[in-house]
ROFI-870658 format. One record per residue (C-alpha): residue in one letter; z, x, y. Coordinates in steps of 0.1 Angstrom, whole numbers, padded with zeros to 4 digits, always signed. Layout:
% ROFI-870658
aZXY/...
This chain:
% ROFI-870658
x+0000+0000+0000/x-0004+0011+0036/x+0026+0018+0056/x+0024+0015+0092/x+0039+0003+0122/x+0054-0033+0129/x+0041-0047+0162/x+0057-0072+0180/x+0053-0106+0169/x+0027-0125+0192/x+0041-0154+0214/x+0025-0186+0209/x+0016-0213+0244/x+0050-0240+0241/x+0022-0263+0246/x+0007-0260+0219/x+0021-0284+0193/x+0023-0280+0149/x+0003-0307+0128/x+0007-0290+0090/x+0036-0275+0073/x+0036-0248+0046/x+0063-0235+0028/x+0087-0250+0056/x+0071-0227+0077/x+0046-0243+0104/x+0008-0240+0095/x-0008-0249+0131/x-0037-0270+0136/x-0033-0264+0180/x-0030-0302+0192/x-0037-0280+0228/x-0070-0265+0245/x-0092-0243+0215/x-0078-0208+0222/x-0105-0184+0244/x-0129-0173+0218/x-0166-0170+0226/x-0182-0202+0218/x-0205-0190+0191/x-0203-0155+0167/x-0233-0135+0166/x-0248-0142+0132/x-0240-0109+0102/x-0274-0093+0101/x-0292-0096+0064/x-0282-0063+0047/x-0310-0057+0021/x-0281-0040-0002/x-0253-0059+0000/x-0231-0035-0020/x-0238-0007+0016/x-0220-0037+0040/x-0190-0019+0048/x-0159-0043+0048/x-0143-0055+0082/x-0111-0061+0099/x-0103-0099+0112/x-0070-0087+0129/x-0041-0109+0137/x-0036-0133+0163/x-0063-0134+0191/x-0049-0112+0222/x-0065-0118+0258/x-0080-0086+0260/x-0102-0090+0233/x-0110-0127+0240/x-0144-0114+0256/x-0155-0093+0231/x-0183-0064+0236/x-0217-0067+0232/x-0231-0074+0196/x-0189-0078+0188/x-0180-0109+0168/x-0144-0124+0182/x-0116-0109+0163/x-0141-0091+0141/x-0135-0053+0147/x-0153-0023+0120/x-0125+0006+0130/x-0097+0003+0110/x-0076+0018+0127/x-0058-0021+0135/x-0020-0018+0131/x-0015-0036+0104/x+0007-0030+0073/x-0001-0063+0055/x-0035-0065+0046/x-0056-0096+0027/x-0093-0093+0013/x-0116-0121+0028/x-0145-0126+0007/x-0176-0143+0021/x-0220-0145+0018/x-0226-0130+0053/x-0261-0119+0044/x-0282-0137+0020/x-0290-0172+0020/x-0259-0186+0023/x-0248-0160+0056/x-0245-0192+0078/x-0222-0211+0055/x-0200-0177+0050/x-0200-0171+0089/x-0188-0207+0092/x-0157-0202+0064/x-0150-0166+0088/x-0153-0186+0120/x-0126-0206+0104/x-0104-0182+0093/x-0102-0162+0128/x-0087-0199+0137/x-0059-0199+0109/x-0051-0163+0121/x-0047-0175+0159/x-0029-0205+0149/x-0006-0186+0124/x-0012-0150+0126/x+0007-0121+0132/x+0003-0089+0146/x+0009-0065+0114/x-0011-0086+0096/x-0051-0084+0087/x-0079-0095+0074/x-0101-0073+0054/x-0138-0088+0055/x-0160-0079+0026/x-0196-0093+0024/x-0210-0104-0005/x-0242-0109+0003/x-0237-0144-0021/x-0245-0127-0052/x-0226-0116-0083/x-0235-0075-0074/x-0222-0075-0040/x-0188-0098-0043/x-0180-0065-0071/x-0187-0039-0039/x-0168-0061-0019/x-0137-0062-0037/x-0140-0025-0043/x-0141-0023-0006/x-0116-0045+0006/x-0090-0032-0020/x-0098+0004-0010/x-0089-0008+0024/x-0054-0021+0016/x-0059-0056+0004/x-0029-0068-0012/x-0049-0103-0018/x-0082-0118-0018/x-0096-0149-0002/x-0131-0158-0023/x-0152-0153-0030/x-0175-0190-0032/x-0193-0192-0056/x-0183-0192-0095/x-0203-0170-0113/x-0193-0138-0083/x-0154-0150-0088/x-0163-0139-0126/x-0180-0109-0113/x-0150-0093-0094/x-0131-0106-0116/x-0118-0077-0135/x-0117-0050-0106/x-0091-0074-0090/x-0071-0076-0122/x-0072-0035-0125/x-0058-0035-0089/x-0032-0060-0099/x-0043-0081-0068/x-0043-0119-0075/x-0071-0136-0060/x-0078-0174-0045/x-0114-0180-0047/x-0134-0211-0030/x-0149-0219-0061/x-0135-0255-0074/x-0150-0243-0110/x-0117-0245-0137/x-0134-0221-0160/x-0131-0190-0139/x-0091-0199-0128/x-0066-0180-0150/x-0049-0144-0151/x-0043-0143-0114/x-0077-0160-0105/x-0066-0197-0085/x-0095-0222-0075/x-0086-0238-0042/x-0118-0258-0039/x-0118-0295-0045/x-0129-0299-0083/x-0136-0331-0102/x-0108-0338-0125/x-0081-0344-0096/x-0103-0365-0079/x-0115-0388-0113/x-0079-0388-0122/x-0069-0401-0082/x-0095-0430-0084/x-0092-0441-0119/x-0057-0443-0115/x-0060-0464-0082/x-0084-0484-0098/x-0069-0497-0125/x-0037-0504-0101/x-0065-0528-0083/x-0068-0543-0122/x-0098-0529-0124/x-0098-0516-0160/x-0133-0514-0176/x-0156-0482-0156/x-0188-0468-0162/x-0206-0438-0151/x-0237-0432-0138/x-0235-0389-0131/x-0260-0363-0125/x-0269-0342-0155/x-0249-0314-0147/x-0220-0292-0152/x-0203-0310-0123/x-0216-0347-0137/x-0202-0336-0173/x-0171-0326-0161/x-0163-0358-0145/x-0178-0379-0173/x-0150-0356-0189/x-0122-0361-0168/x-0130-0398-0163/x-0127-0404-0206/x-0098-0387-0202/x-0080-0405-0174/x-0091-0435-0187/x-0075-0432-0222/x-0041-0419-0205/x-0040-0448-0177/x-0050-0474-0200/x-0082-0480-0191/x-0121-0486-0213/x-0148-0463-0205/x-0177-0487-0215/x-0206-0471-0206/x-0218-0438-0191/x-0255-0424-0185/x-0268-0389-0168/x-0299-0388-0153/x-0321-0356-0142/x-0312-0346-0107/x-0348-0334-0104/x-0367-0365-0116/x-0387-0390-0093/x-0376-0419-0108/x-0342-0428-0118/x-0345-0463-0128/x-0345-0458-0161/x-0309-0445-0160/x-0302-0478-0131/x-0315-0501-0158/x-0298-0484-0188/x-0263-0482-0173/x-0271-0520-0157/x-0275-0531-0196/x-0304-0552-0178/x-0332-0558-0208/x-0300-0575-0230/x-0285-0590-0196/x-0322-0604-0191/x-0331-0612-0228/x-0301-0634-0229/x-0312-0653-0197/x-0345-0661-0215/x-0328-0674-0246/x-0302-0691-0229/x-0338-0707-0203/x-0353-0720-0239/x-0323-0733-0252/x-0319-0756-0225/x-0353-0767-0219/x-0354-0781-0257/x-0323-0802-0245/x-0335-0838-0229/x-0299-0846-0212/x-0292-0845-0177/x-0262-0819-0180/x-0285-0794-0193/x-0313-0800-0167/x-0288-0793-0143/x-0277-0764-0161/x-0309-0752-0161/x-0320-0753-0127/x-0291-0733-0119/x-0304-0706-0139/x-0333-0706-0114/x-0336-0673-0093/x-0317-0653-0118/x-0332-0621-0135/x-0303-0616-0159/x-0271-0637-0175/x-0236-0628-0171/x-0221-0596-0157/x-0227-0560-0170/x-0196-0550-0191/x-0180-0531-0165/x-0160-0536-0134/x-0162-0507-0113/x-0191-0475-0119/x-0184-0441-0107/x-0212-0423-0088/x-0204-0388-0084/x-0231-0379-0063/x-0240-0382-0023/x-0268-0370+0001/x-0300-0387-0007/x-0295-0387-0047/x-0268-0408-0038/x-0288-0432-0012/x-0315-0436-0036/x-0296-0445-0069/x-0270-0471-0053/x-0296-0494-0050/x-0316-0489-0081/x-0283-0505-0092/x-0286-0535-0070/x-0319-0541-0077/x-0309-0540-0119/x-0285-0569-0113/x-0253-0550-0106/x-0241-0568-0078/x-0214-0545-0050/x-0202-0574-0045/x-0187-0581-0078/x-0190-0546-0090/x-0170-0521-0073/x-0188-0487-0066/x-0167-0458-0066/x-0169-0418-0056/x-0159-0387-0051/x-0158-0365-0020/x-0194-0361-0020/x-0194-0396-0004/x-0178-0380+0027/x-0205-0383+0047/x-0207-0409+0075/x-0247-0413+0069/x-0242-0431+0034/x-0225-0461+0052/x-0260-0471+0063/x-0267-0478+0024/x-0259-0515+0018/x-0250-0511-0018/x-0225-0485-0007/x-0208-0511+0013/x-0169-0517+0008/x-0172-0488-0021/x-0140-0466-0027/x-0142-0427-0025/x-0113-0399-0034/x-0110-0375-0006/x-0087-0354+0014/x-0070-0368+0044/x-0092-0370+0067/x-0070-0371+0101/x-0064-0334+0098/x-0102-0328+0096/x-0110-0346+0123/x-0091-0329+0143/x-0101-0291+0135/x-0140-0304+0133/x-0136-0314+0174/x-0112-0282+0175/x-0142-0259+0156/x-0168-0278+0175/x-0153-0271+0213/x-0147-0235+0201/x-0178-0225+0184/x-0204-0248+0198/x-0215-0261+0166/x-0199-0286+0136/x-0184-0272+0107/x-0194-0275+0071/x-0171-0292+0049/x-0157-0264+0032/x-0144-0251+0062/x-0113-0259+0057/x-0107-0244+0030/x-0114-0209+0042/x-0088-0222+0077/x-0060-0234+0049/x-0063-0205+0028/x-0061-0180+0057/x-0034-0197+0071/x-0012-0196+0037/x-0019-0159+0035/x-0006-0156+0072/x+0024-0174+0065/x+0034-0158+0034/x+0025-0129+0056/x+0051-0136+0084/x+0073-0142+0064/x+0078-0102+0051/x+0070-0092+0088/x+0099-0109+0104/x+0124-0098+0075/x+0110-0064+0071/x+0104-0071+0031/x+0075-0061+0012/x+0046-0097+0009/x+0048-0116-0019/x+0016-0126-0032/x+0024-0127-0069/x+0018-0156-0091/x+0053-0174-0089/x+0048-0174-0048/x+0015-0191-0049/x+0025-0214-0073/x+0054-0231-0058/x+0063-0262-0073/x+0067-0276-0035/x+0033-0265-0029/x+0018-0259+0005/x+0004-0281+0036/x-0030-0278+0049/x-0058-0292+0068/x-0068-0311+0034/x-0036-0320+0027/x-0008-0310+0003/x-0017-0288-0020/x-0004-0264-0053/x-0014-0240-0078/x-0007-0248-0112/x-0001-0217-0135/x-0034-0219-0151/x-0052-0211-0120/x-0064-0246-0109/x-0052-0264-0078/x-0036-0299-0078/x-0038-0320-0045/x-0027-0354-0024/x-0060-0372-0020/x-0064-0410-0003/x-0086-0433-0011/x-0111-0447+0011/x-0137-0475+0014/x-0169-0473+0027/x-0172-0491+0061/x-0208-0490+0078/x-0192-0478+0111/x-0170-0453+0092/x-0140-0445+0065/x-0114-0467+0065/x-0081-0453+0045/x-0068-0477+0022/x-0045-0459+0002/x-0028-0426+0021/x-0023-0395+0004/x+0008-0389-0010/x+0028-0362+0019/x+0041-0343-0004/x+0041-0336-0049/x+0077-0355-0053/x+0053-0386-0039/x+0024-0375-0059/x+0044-0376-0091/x+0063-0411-0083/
């Protein structure tokens, strides 16, 4: 570890007022004025080798002088290392490649968390990845040649497996973005937002609504085969009847086939007909009346489901609600329910989507750090934002912590998984000992002029288990 001086702890504005706890320790979302950073970051130029990016400081708390930063300078972001810092934490992030402007969003982000919660002895070490598997193993090489004494990232799943065993050799845990279970484990956590939590969330709500037979209509893809997973699952331990589920190529044209499948609609339809020629062989009045009721109607009787999960959003999602319409399976008697791909205000244009329920994180606390983001950086932030801001801001605390009582930081496995978990901009949240991260999610229903919360996430895990 590096040993050097402790600077004095940074004063924070008494204006400016906490939103999220962690730890009993405040985790700052500013309810003030968006502290005086240059409204955009120069974008990372493309390094053709991401393996040659050298790894950067993100020092702690912003201080005036460095508020206008040099030409071709990125806020906080300084390449000396010569930052007094004796705590030290790896940040992980695509700042080249095709994803650069999604990981300069998750760094703008972070330099937030550090001026909310930062403190001056505390760093962090900025290693880019370039978003491949290669360069997040020369990152982590870097950053933990730097100090790191824990690393944020890296996003994607299959370069959390890369650098996987170069943090283990270090003995340096690491809290990656990915929201993929089958890299957690062996001091690897997942803080990003995976299926099962959120399946397990609605399912439960719904069958407190009495809603108790589900379908699912997923994409045909890890993600759609882990919640087809976790919904059997949930189902069986709440109770519930998983009646009928269907994938359906996310690349395909045409997914009415799948629609019409799931909707049962040739048997729904077939029985119309017979029930059609049953009357009409009838000469009484009861059944002529019967009969012209049946007029107008393509099928008979309701699919064998009450609710369907669509795990999907974006346009997949706006082209496949009402394929199920169309194959007779009515909103309004069958409820439609998601995940937090259906956080998106566009989908409550989609009729079908109307009144639907979704699992998501709070969103109050996102509101506010979008506007927050938005004023500071002149543009809005991608979803995962947050958790690059939450994750920061837990290292900072844990941090400050050893800073003010001149101990060494604990980032080992029992600290990070604290039973009382921590509180973020998405919420509560915990790591589990396996690696995977359990979280307070609300419910929402889809309203065509927005979200409207109809079952609050739990505040804290003594909640979330009652």
């Amino acid at each position: 570890m590096i040993s050097e001086t402790l600077l004095p702890r940074r004063r924070r504005p008494a204006h400016c007022g906490p939103i999220a706890l962690a730890l009993g320790v405040l985790l700052v979302l500013a309810a003030c004025q968006a502290p005086n950073l240059p409204k955009s970051i120069p974008p990372a130029q493309p390094a053709p080798d991401p393996s040659q990016a050298p790894a950067q400081i993100l020092g702690g708390p912003l201080r005036a002088e460095t508020a206008e930063p040099p030409a071709g300078a990125g806020g906080a972001i300084v390449t000396q290392t010569d930052l007094d810092s004796r705590i030290r934490v790896g940040l992980l992030l695509p700042l080249s490649g095709p994803q650069a402007r999604l990981g300069q969003a998750l760094l703008n982000a972070a330099q937030l968390a550090l001026f909310d919660v930062g403190s001056d002895g505390f760093a962090l070490v900025v290693g880019d990845t370039g978003g491949t598997p290669a360069g997040a193993v020369a990152a982590t090489q870097e950053v933990l040649a730097k100090g790191a004494e824990l690393i944020l990232g890296p996003l994607f799943a299959t370069s959390v497996e890369a650098m996987t065993a170069t943090a283990r050799t270090a003995n340096v845990n690491v809290v990656a973005f990915s929201n993929d279970r089958a890299v957690a484990g062996d001091g690897v956590f997942v803080v990003g937002l995976g299926p099962r939590p959120q399946i397990k969330r609605l399912v439960g709500y719904a069958v407190s609504q009495a809603l108790t037979r589900l379908a699912v209509l997923a994409p045909d893809t890890p993600y759609g085969a882990a919640v087809v997973e976790a919904a059997r699952e949930t189902a069986a331990d709440s109770g519930a009847e998983l009646s009928r589920v269907v994938l359906y190529n996310v690349d395909a044209a045409d997914r009415s086939p799948e629609a019409r499948l799931l909707a049962d609609y040739d048997a729904r339809h077939q029985e119309l007909l017979k029930q059609r020629q049953i009357l009409a062989a009838s000469d009484d009045e009861a059944s002529k009346l019967a009969l012209k009721r049946l007029d107008g109607l393509e099928t008979l009787g309701p699919p064998d489901f009450q609710a369907v999960i669509l795990p999907d959003g974006g346009t997949r999602l706006q082209a496949i609600a009402p394929l199920l319409a169309y194959f007779d399976v009515d909103p309004a008697e069958i409820r439609f329910l998601g995940t937090a791909l259906w956080d998106d205000p566009e989908l409550g244009s989609e009729p079908a989507l109307q009144n639907g329920w979704f699992t998501a994180p709070p969103p109050i606390l996102w509101t506010t750090f979008r506007e927050r983001y938005q004023k500071t950086f002149g543009d809005a932030p991608p979803r995962l934002a947050t958790l690059a801001y939450d994750t920061a801001a837990l290292a900072a605390v844990l941090a400050r912590s050893a800073l003010e009582s001149g101990q060494e930081p604990d980032f080992s496995q029992i600290a990070l998984t604290q039973p009382s978990g921590f509180a973020g901009i998405d919420g509560v949240f915990r790591f589990l000992p396996t690696g995977e991260v359990e979280r307070a999610l609300a419910i929402l229903e889809m309203r065509r002029d927005g979200f409207k919360v109809i079952d609050e996430a739990p505040r804290n895990f003594q909640q979330l288990v009652n």
